[in-house]
C-alpha positions as CSV (number, residue, x, y, z in Angstrom):
1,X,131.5,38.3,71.5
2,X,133.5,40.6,69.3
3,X,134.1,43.7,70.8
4,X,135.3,47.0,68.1
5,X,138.0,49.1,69.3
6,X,137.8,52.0,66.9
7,X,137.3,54.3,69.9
8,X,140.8,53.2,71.2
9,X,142.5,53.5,68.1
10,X,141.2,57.1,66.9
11,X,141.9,58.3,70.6
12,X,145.5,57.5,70.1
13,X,145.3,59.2,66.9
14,X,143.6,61.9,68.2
15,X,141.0,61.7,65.2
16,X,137.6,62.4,65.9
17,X,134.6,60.5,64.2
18,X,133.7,63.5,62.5
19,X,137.1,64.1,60.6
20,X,137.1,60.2,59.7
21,X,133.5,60.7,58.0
22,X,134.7,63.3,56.2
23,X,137.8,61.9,54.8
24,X,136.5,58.1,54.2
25,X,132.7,58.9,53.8
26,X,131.8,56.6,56.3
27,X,128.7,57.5,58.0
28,X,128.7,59.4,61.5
29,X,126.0,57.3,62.4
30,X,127.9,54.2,61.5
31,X,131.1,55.2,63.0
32,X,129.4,55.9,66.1
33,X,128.1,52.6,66.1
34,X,131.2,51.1,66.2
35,X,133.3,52.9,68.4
36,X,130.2,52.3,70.7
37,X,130.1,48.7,70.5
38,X,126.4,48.7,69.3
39,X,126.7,47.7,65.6
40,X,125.8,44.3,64.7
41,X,128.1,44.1,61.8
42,X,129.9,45.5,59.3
43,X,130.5,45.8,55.1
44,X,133.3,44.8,54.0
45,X,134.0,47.8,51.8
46,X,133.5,49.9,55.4
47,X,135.8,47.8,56.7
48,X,138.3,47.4,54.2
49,X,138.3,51.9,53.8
50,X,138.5,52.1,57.7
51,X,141.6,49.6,57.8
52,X,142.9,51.6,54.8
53,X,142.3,55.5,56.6
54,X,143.8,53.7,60.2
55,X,146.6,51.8,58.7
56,X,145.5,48.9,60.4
57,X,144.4,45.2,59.9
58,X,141.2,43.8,60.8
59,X,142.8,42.3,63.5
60,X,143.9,45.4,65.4
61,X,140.4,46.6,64.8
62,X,138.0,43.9,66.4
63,X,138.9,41.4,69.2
64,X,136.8,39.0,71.2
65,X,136.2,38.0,74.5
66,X,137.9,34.3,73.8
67,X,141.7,36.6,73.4
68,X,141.0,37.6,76.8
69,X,141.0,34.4,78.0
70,X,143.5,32.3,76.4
71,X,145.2,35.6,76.2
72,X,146.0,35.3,72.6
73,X,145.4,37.1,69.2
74,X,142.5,35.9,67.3
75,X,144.1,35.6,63.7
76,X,141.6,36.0,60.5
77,X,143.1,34.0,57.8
78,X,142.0,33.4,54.2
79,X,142.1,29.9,53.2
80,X,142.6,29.6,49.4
């Protein structure tokens, strides 16, 4: 299972999900969704502006329970 750690990374920022609506226009609602681990997905373009506002890859923003086992980094590639 993939687990979303927006709520780790905005802590260490110290951003609240109310200042990253405002400044990506990302919903509240689906913010919250994600820091909470409830969302069943995401769009792309929500993904691609939050990795933009965070400064972060996909990578650094979902991980799954198979890292945490073999202890490695799950690495998205794109295959051409």
């Amino acid at each position: 299972m993939m687990k979303c750690n927006l709520k780790i990374l905005l802590a260490k920022r110290n951003l609240k999900i109310t200042k990253v609506s405002n400044d990506t226009g990302i919903s509240r609602t689906t913010l919250t969704s994600l820091a909470s681990n409830y969302a069943k997905g995401i769009q792309f373009d929500t993904l691609e502006n939050l990795c933009n506002y965070l400064k972060i890859s996909p990578n650094d923003l979902f991980t799954t329970d198979m890292e945490k086992r073999e202890g490695g980094t799950m690495e998205i590639t794109k295959k051409l």
